[in-house]
Structures are given as C-alpha cells and as structure tokens.
C-alpha positions in Angstrom: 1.3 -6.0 -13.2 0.0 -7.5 -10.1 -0.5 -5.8 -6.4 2.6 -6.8 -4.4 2.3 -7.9 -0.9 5.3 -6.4 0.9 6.9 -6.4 4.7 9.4 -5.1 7.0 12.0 -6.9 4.8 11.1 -6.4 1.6 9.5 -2.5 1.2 12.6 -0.4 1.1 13.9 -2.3 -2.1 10.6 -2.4 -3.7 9.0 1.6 -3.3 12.7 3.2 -4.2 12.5 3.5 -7.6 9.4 5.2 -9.3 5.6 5.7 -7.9 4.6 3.0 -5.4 1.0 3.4 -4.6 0.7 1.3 -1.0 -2.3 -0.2 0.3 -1.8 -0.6 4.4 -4.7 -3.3 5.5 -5.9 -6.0 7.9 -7.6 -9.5 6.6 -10.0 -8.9 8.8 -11.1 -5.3 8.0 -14.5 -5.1 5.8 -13.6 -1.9 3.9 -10.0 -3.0 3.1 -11.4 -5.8 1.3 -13.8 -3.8 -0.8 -11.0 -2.2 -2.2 -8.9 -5.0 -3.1 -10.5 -5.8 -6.0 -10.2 -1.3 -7.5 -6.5 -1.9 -6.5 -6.0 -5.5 -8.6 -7.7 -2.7 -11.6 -5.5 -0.2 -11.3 -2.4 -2.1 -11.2 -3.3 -3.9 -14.3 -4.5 -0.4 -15.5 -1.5 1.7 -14.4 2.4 0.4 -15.4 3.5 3.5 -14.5 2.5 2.7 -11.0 3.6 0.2 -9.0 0.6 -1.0 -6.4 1.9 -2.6 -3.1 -0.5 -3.7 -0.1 1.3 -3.9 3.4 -0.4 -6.1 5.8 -0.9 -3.8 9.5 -0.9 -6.9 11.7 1.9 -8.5 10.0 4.2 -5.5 9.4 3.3 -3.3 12.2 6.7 -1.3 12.5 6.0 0.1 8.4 2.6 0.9 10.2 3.9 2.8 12.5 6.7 4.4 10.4 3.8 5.9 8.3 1.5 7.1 11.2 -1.3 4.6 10.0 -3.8 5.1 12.3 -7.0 3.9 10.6 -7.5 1.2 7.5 -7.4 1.4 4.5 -5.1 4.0 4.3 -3.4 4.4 0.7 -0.1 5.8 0.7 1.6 7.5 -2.4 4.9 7.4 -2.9 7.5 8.5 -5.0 11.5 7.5 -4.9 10.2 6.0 -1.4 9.0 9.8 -0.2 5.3 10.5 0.8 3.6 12.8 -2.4 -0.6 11.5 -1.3 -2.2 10.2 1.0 -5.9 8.8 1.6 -7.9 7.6 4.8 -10.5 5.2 4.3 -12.6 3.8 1.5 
C-alpha cells in the first residue's frame, strides 16, 4: 500500500475505519523529508496500517484540529481517535 496524501476534504472518510498512522509535514521542512522514505517502508511493510501524510501549509485547519505545533509530528489513530503520538524525527 502506498502513503496517502490527504486534506481538509478527504481525511474524515479515509482514517474512520481501522489504524491510520498520519504523517503532518511541510515540503519545505528537512526532517520531514528524511522520514518520507521509513514511512513509504512501513506502508508497504504494514497492511494492517494505513499511512497518510497531511500537508501543514495546505491543510492547516487538520493542523490545528490536532494541536500540531512542531513537524514531523506522527499521529496514531484508530476509528479516527488519537491512540499515539510522536514529535519530531
């Protein structure tokens, strides 16, 4: 499975069903795009796991909505609730 780029529109439909694990980023943030490539792994890895990315600048009301304060930040979710969440590379 690949990583699925996601917005305002689309997120609610695609993190309601099972374990979403959400990359929020910026193109233009250097750590972000070092993990890229461990998120392309574990979504191939993983098909239990659904592995989103949410672009800050893009999509900042979901930003907002999950307190992201700093990039990366991976969110974990499960039937759309918060279970993890990490700060940083």
């Amino acid at each position: 499975m690949s990583v699925l780029k996601l917005n305002n529109d689309s997120f609610d439909e695609a993190v309601k069903d099972g374990r979403v694990l959400v990359d929020f980023y910026a193109d233009w943030c250097g750590p972000c795009r070092m993990m890229a490539p461990i998120l392309e792994a574990v979504s191939e890895e993983r098909a239990d796991l659904k592995v989103a990315k949410v672009n800050v600048d893009e999509s900042s009301e979901l930003a907002a909505k999950f307190g992201v304060m700093s990039i990366p930040t991976l969110v974990l979710l499960d039937g759309g609730d918060e279970i993890k969440r990490i700060v940083g590379a």
